[in-house]
Backbone as numpy.savetxt, mean C-alpha at the origin, in Angstrom:
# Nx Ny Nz CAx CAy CAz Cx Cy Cz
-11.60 -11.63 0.91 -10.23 -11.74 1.36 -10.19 -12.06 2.85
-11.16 -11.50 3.58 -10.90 -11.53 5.03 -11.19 -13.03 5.78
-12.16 -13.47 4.52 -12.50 -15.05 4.91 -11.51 -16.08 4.40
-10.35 -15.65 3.67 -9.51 -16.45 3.19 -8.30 -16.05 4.94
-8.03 -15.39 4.81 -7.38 -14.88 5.87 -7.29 -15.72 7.41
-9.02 -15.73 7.96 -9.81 -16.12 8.87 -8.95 -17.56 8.74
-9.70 -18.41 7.55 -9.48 -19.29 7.25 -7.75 -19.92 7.52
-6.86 -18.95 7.04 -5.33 -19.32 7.03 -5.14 -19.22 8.31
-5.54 -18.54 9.16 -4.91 -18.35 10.78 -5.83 -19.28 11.43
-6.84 -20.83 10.87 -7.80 -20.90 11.66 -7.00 -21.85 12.57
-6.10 -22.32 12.55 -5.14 -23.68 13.19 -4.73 -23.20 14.57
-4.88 -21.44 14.91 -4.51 -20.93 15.85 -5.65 -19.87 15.93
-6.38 -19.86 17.15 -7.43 -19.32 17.50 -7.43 -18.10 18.21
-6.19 -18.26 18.63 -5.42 -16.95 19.32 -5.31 -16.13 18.31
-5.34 -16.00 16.95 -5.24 -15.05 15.94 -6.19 -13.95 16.17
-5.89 -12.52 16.58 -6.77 -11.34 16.51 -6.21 -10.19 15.50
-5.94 -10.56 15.03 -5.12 -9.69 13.62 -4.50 -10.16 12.48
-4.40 -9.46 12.05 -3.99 -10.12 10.50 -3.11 -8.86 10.16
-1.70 -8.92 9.42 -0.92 -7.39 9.55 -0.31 -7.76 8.13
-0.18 -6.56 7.60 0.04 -6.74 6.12 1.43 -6.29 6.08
2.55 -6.46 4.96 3.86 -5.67 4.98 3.85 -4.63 4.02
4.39 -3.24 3.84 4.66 -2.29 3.22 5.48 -2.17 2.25
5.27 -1.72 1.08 6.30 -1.17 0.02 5.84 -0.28 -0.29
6.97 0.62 -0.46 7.22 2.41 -0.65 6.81 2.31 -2.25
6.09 3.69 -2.47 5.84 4.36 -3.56 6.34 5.68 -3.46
7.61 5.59 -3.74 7.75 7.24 -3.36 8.10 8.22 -4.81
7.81 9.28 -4.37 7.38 10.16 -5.70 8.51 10.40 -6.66
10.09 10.00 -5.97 11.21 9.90 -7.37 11.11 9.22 -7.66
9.93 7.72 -7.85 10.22 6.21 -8.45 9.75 6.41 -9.57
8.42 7.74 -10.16 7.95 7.77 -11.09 8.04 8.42 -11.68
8.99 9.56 -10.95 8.28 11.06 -12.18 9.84 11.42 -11.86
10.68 12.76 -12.76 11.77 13.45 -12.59 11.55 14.24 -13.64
11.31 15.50 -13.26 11.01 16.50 -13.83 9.93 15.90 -14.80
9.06 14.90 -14.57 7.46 15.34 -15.37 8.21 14.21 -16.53
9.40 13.76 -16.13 9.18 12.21 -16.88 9.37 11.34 -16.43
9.07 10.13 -17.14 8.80 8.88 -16.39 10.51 8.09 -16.49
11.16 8.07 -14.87 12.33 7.00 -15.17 12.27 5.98 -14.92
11.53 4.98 -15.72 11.56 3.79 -16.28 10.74 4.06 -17.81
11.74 3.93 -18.79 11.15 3.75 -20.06 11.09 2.42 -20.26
10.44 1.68 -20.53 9.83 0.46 -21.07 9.34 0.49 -22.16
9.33 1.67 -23.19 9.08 1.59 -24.45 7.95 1.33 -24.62
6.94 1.39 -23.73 5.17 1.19 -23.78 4.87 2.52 -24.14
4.18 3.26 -25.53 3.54 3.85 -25.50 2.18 4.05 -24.82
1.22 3.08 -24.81 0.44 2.57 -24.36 0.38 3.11 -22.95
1.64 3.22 -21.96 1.39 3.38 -20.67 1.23 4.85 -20.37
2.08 5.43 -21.63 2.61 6.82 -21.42 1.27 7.33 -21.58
0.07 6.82 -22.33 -0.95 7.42 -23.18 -2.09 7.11 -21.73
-2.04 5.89 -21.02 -2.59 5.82 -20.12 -2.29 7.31 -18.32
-1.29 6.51 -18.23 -0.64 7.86 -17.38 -1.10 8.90 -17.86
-1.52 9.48 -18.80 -1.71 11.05 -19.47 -2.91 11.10 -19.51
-3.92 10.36 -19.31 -5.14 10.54 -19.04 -6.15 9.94 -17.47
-4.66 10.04 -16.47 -4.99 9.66 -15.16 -4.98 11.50 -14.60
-6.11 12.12 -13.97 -5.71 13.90 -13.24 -4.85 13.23 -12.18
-3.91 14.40 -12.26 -3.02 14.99 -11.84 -3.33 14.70 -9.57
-5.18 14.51 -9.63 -4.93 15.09 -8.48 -5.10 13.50 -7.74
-5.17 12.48 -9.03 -5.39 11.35 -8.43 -3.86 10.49 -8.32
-3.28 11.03 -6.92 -1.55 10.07 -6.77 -1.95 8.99 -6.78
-2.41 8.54 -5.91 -1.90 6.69 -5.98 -1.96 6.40 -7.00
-3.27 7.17 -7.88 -2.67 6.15 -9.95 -2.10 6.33 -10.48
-1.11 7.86 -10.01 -0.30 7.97 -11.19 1.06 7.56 -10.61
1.24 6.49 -9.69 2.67 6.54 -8.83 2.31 4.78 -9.24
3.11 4.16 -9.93 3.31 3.00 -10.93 4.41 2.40 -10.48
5.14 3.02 -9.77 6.59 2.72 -9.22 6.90 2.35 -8.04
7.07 1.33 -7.86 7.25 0.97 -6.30 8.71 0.37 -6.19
8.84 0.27 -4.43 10.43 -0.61 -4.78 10.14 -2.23 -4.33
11.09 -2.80 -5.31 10.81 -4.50 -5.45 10.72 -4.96 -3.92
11.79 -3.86 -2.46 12.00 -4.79 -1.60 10.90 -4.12 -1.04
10.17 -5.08 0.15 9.24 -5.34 0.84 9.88 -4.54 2.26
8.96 -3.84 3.24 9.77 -3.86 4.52 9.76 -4.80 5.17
10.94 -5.36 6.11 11.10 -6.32 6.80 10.30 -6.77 8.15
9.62 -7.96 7.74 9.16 -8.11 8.85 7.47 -7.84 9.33
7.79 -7.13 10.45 6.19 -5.72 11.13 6.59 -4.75 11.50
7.83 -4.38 10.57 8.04 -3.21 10.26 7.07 -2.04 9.26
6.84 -1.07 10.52 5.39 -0.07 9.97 4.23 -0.86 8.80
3.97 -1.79 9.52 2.86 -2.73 9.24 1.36 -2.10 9.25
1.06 -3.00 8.87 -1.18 -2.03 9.38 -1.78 -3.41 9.47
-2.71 -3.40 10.31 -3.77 -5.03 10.59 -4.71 -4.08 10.39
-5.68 -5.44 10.20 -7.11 -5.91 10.51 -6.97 -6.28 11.31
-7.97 -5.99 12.70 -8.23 -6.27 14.27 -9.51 -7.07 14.28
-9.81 -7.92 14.95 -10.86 -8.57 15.41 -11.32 -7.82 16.12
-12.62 -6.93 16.44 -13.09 -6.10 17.81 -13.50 -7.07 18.20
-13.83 -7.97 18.16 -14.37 -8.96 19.43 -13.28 -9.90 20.16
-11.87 -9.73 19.62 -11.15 -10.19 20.43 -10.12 -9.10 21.43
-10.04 -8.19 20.35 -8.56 -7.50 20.79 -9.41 -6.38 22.18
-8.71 -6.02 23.13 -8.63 -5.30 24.03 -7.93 -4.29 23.78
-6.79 -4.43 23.60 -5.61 -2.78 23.47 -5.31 -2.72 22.29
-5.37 -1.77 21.17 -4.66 -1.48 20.10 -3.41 -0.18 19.90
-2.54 -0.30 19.28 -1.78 0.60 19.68 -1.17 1.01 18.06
-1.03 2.06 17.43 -0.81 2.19 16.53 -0.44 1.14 15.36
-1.77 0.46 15.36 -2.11 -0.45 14.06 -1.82 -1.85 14.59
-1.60 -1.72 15.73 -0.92 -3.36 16.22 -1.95 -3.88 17.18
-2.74 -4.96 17.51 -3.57 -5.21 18.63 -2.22 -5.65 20.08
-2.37 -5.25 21.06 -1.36 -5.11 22.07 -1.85 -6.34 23.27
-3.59 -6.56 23.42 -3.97 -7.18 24.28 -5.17 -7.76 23.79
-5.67 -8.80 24.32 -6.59 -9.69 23.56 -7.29 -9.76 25.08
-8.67 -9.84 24.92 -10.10 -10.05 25.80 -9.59 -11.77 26.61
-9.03 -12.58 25.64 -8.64 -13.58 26.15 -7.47 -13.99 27.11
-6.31 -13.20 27.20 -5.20 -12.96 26.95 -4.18 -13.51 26.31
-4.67 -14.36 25.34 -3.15 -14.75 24.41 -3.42 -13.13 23.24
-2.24 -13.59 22.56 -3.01 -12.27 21.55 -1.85 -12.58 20.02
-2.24 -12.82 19.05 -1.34 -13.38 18.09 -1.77 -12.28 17.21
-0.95 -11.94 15.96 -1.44 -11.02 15.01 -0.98 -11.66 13.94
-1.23 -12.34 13.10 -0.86 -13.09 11.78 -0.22 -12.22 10.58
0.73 -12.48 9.84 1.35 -11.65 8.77 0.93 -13.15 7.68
0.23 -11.24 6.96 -0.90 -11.85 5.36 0.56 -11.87 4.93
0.47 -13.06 4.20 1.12 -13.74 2.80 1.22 -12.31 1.99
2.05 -11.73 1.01 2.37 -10.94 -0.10 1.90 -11.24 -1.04
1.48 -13.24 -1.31 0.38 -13.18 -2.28 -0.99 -12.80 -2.37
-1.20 -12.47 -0.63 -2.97 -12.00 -0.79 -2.54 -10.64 -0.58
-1.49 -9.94 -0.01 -1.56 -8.70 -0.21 -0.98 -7.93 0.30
-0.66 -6.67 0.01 0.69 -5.42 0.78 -0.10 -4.31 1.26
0.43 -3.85 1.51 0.50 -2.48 2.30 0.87 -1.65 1.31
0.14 -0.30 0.59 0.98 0.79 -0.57 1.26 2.00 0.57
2.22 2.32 0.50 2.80 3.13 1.63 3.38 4.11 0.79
2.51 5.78 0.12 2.58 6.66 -0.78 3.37 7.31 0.24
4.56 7.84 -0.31 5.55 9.14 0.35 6.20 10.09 -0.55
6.62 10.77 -0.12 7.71 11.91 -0.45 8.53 11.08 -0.90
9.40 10.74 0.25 10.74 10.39 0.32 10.82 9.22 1.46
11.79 8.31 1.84 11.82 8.01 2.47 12.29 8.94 3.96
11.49 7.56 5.42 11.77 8.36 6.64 13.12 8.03 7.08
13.96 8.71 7.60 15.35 8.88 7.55 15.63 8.38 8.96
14.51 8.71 9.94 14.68 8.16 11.29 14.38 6.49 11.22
13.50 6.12 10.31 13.00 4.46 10.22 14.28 3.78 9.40
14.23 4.57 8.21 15.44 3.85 7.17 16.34 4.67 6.69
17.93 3.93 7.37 18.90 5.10 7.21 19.80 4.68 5.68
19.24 3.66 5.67 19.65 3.20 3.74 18.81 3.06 3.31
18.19 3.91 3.00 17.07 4.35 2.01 17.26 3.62 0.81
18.13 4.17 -0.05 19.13 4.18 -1.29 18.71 2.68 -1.15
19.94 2.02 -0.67 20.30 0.30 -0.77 18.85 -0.32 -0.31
17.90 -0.22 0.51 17.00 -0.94 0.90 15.51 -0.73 0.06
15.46 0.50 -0.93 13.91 0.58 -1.02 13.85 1.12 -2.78
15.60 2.33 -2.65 15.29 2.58 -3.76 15.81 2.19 -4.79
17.26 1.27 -4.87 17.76 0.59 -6.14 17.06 -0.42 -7.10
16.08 -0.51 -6.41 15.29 -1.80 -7.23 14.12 -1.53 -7.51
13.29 -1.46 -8.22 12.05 -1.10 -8.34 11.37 -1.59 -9.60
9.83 -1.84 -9.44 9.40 -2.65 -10.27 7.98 -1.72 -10.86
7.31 -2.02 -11.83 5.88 -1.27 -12.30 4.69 -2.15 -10.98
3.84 -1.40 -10.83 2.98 -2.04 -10.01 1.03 -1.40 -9.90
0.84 -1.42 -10.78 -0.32 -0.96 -11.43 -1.16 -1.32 -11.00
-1.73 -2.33 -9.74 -2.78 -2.85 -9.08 -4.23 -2.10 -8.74
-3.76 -1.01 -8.26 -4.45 0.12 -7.80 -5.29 0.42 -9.37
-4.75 0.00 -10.44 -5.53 0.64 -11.77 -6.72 -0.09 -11.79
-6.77 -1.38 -10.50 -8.31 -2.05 -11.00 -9.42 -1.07 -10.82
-9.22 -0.40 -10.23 -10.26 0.41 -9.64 -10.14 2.34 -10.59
-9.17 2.02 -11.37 -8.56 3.58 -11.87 -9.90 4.25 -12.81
-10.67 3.34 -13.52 -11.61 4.23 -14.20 -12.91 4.66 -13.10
-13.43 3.68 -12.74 -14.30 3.97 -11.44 -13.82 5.48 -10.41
-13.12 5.35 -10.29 -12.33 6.19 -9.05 -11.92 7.46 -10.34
-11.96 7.78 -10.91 -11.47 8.71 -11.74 -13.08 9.49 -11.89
-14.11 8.86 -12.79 -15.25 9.43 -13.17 -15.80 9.50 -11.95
-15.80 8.92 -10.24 -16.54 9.50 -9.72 -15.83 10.95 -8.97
-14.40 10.50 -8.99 -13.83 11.81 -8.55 -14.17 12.95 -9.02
-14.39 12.80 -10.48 -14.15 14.33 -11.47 -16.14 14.99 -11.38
-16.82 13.80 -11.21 -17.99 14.26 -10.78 -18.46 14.67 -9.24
-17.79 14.47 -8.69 -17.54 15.07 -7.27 -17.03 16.47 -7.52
-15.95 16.94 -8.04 -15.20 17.80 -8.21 -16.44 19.11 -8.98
-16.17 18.19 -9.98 -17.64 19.14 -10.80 -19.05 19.84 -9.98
-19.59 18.83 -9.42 -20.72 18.58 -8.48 -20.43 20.22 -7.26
-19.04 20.34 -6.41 -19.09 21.27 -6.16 -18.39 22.81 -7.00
-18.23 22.56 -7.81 -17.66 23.71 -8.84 -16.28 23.78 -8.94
-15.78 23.12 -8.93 -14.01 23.02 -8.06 -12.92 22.85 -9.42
-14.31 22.16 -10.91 -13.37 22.18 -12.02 -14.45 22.71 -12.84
């Protein structure tokens, strides 16, 4: 990915970052009281979900909201260390060169999963209208769900913990 990336910002050399955009997963998108609100009539998913533990969130949080945050709004990069000089909470601020550009990845190579409670009330004061009326299934994270499951539970095991 990072060489596709490289590649997309290569027209501008000043590129020392690459910054991805965020969508909320927050914990009323999936569960209310221990059921799922979105029925889609998939048994299949319900049977999957039920054999993800409990202690693994990001797989069992399926629910995200359709809108994207705007912009580099609470964004995260990839930094070049060989270019950037100042970084400042996830943003490169100063470049060794001094131009300093930070490129925003395309949504087709990839987002930001931004797991919460709830939304932050000081960042977004329409929560409701901006993140939570719309929401879509988003299961990506399952590429990795059996891997990440059997080594978790053998970790767990490993120190006596189950």
């Amino acid at each position: 990915m990072m060489e596709d990336l490289v590649n997309a910002s290569a027209s501008n050399p000043n590129t020392i970052g690459w910054h991805f955009r965020h969508v909320y997963f927050l914990d009323g998108m999936t569960k209310h009281g221990g059921v799922a609100l979105h029925d889609h009539g998939e048994e299949a998913m319900t049977e999957i979900l039920a054999n993800i533990p409990e202690h693994l969130h990001m797989l069992n949080h399926i629910y995200r909201s359709a809108n994207h945050a705007a912009g580099a709004s609470q964004t995260k990069s990839f930094i070049d260390p060989e270019k950037a000089s100042i970084v400042f909470s996830h943003w490169p601020t100063a470049s060794l060169n001094g131009t300093n550009l930070n490129h925003e990845v395309s949504l087709s190579v990839g987002q930001l999963h931004h797991y919460r409670r709830n939304c932050d009330p000081e960042v977004y004061r329409d929560c409701e209208g901006q993140f939570l009326r719309d929401t879509v299934r988003d299961t990506s994270v399952w590429k990795w769900k059996d891997e990440v499951t059997r080594k978790s539970l053998n970790v767990l095991n490993e120190l006596g913990l189950i």
